[in-house]
C-alpha positions as CSV (number, residue, x, y, z in Angstrom):
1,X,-49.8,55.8,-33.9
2,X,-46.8,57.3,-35.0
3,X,-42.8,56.7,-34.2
4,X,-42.0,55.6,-31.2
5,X,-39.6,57.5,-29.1
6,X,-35.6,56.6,-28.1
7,X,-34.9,58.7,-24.7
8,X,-31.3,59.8,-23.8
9,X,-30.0,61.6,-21.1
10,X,-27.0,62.9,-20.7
11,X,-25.1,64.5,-17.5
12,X,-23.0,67.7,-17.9
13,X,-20.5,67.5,-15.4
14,X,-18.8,70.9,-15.9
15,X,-20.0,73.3,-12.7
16,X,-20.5,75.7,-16.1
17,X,-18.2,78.2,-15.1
18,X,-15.7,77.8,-17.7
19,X,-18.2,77.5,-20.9
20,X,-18.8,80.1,-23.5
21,X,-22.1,80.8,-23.8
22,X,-24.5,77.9,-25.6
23,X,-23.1,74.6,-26.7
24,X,-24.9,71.5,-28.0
25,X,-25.3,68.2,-26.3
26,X,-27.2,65.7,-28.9
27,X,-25.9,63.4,-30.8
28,X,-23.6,62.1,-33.4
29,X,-23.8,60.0,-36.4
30,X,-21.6,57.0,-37.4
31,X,-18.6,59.7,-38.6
32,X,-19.0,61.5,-35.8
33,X,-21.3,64.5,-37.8
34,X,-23.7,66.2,-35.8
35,X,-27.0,64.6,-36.4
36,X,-30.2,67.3,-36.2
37,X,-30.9,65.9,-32.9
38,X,-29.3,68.5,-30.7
39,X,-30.1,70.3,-26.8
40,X,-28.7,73.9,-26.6
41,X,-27.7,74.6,-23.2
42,X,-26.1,77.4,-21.1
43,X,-25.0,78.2,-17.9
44,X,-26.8,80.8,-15.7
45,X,-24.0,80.9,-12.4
46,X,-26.4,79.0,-10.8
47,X,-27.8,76.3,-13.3
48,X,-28.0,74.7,-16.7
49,X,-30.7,75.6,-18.8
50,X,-32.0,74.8,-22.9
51,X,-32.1,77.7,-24.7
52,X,-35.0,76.5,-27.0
53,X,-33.6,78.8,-30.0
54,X,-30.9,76.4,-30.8
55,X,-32.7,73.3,-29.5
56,X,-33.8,70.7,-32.2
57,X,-34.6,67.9,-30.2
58,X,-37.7,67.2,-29.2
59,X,-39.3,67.1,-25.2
60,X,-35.6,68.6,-24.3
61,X,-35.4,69.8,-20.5
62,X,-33.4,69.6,-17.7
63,X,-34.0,66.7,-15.2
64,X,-33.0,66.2,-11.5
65,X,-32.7,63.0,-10.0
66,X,-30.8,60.8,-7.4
67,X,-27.1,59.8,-8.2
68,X,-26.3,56.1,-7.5
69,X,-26.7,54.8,-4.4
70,X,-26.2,58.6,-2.0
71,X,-29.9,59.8,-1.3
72,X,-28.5,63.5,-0.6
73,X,-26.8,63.5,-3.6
74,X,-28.5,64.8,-6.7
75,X,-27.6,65.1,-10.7
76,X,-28.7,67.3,-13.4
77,X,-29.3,65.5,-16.8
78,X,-29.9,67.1,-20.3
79,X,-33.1,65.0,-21.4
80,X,-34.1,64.7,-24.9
81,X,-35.6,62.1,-27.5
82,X,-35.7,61.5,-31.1
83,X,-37.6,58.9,-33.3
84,X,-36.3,56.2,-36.0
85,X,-36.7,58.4,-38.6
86,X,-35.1,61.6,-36.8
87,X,-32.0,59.1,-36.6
88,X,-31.7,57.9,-40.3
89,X,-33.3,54.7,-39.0
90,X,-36.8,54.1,-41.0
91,X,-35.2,52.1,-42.8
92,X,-34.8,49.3,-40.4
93,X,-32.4,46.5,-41.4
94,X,-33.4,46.7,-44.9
95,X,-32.9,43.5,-46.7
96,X,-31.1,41.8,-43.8
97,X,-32.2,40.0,-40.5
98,X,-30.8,42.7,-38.3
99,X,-28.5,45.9,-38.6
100,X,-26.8,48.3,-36.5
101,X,-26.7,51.7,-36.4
102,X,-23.5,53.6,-34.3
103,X,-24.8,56.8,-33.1
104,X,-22.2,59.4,-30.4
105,X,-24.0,60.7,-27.4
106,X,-22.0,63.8,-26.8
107,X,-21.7,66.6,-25.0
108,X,-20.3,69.9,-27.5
109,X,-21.3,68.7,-30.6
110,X,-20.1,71.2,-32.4
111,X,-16.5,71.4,-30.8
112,X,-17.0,75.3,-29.2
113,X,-15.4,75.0,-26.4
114,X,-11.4,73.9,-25.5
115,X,-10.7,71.4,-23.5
116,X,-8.0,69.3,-22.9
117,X,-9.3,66.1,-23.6
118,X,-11.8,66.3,-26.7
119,X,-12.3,63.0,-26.9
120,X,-14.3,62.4,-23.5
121,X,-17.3,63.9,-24.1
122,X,-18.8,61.2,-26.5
123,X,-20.0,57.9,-25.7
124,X,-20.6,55.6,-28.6
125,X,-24.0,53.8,-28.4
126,X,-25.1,50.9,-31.2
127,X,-28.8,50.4,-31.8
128,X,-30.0,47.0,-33.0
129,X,-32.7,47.0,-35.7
130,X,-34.4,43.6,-36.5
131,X,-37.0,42.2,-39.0
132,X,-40.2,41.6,-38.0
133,X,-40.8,37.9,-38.3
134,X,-43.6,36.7,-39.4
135,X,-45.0,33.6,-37.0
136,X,-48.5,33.0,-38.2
137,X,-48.2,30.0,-40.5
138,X,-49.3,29.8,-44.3
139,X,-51.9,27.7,-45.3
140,X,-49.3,25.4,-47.2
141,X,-47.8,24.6,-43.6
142,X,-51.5,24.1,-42.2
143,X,-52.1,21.8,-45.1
144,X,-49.1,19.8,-44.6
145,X,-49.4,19.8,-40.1
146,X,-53.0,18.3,-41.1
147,X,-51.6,15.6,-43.4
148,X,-49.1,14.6,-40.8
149,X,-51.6,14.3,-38.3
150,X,-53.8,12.7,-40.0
151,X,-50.7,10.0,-41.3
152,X,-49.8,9.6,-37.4
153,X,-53.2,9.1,-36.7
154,X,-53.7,6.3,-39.3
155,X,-50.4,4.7,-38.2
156,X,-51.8,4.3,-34.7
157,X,-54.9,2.6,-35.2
158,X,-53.1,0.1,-37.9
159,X,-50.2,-0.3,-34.4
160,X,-53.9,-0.8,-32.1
161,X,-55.4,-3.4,-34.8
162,X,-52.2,-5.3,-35.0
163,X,-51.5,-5.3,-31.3
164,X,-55.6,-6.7,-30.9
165,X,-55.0,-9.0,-33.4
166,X,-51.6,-11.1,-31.6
């Protein structure tokens, strides 16, 4: 198979009726650069929806679901996912055990719209990559487990023969 998939959703919390048009909800590398993940949404008066012109990310729609704990209460989410490589991630940790990589989930990616706090529409999120380690042992280790057992072995019937013989 292919890439696997990292899935993000993210709620718009605007009603919409103070936007201009399309703006972008995707996400953001380590500097804060749009990254070519990116949902293009707009507001009809009644509802959000992707306008699949400026949409880059892939299986992008609009998802309702239960908020929290109130079953009569529902939210709207922008859903999207992207791949390793779509993130600048195929390269794993490279030489090193592990690595992160600092990606902004964010909401007006490309700063259209004014607001009066710019800085709450991105939540930072870190993803882990790790080496894959391999646990099958080499015939070098199988060489040496046999000698041991065999050693262990031979120590315990010379302990038997000594025991037998006081």
């Amino acid at each position: 198979g292919g890439d696997e998939y990292f899935t993000f959703r993210v709620e718009v919390l605007n009603a919409g009726t103070e936007t201009v048009g399309s703006f972008k909800v995707g996400l953001l590398d380590f500097s804060q650069n749009p990254l070519g993940v990116q949902v293009s949404i707009s507001w009809t008066g009644t509802n959000w929806v992707i306008d699949s012109d400026g949409t880059s990310a892939t299986g992008a729609e609009i998802q309702i679901s239960k908020c929290g704990n109130d079953p009569s209460r529902t939210c709207k989410y922008v859903y999207f996912k992207a791949t390793a490589t779509e993130l600048g991630m195929s390269a794993g940790p490279g030489d090193s055990i592990s690595g992160v990589y600092t990606f902004y989930l964010a909401v007006d990616t490309e700063d259209v719209i004014d607001e009066s706090d710019e800085g709450n529409n991105r939540v930072a999120i870190d993803i882990t990559t790790v080496s894959e380690i391999n646990t099958v042992p080499s015939f070098s280790m199988a060489l040496w487990s046999t000698m041991l057992g065999g050693l262990l072995a031979a120590l315990g019937v010379a302990f038997r023969r000594r025991e037998e013989e006081e």
